[in-house]
N, C-alpha and C positions, 0 to 999 in steps of 0.2 A: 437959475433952474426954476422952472414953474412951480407952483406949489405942489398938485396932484403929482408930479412927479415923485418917483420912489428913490431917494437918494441913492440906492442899491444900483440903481442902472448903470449911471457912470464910467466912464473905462476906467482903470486897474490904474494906469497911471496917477490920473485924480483921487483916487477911490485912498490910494496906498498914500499919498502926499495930504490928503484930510485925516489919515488916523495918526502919520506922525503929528502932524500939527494940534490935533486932539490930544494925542496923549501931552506934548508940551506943555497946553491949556491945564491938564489935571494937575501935571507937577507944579505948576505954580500955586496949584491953591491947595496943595497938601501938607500940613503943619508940619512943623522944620525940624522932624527928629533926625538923631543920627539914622537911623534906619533907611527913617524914607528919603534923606540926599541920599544913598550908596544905590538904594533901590531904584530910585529917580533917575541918577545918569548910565545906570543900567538900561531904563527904558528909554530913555531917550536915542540912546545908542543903537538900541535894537529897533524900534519904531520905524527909525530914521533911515536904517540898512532896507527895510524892506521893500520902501518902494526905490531906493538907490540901487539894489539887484534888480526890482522889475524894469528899469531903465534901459541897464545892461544886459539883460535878457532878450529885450528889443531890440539890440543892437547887436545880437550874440554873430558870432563868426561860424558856426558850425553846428551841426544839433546836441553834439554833446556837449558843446559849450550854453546853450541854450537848457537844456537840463541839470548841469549844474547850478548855472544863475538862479534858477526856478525850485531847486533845491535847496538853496540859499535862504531865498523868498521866504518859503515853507520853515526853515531852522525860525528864519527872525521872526515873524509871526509865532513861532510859535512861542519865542525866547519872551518875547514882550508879553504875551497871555500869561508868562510864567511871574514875570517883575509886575507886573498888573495885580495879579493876585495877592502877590506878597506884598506891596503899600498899605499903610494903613490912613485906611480912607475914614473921614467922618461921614456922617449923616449925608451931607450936603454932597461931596465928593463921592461918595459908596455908588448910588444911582451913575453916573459918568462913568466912575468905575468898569462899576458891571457891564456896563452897555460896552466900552471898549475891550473885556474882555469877549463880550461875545463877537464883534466884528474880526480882533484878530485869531477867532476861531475858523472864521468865516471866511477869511484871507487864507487860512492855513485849507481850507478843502476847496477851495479855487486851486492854489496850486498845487494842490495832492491831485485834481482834476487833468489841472493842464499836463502835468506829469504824465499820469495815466493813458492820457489823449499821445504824448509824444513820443513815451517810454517802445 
């Protein structure tokens, strides 16, 4: 991708498959409390579901099957904003952090959008 380009552009598929892999990258370097393993494969679980629904969405059979996948989307987005907040980040991790709770904010009203557009 160019540089001046806005990472934000990107289609959903990529976009969804860079914040699982993102949030992966945090759990690795977030200090090994009991907390944060339950928290961790919490997010990882959910991260990972959301762009694995935006797949199946794409691929939906019918439009309500397409609104539930998208509904879906929307839950794990916003389950991961949830496990996001709840780790406990240092210094170093906190900034990453943050940034990925804002994106899977940002996941979450794309598909409160696409909803809206299809509902």
């Amino acid at each position: 991708m160019p540089q001046n380009e806005n990472p934000k552009r990107f289609d959903l598929e990529d976009r969804t498959f860079a914040f699982a892999k993102r949030c992966r990258g945090l759990v690795k370097m977030l200090a090994k409390t009991i907390g944060n393993l339950e928290d961790a494969r919490q997010l990882v679980r959910a991260s990972g579901s959301v762009g694995a629904n935006y797949i199946e969405a794409n691929e939906s059979l019918s439009k309500k099957d397409l609104v539930c996948r998208m509904k879906i989307c929307r839950k794990e987005a916003k389950e991961s904003r949830y496990w996001l907040r709840l780790v406990e980040a240092s210094d170093q991790t906190g900034i990453e952090r943050d940034l990925l709770v804002q994106e899977a904010q940002e996941l979450m009203n794309i598909f409160g959008a696409i909803l809206r557009k299809t509902e």
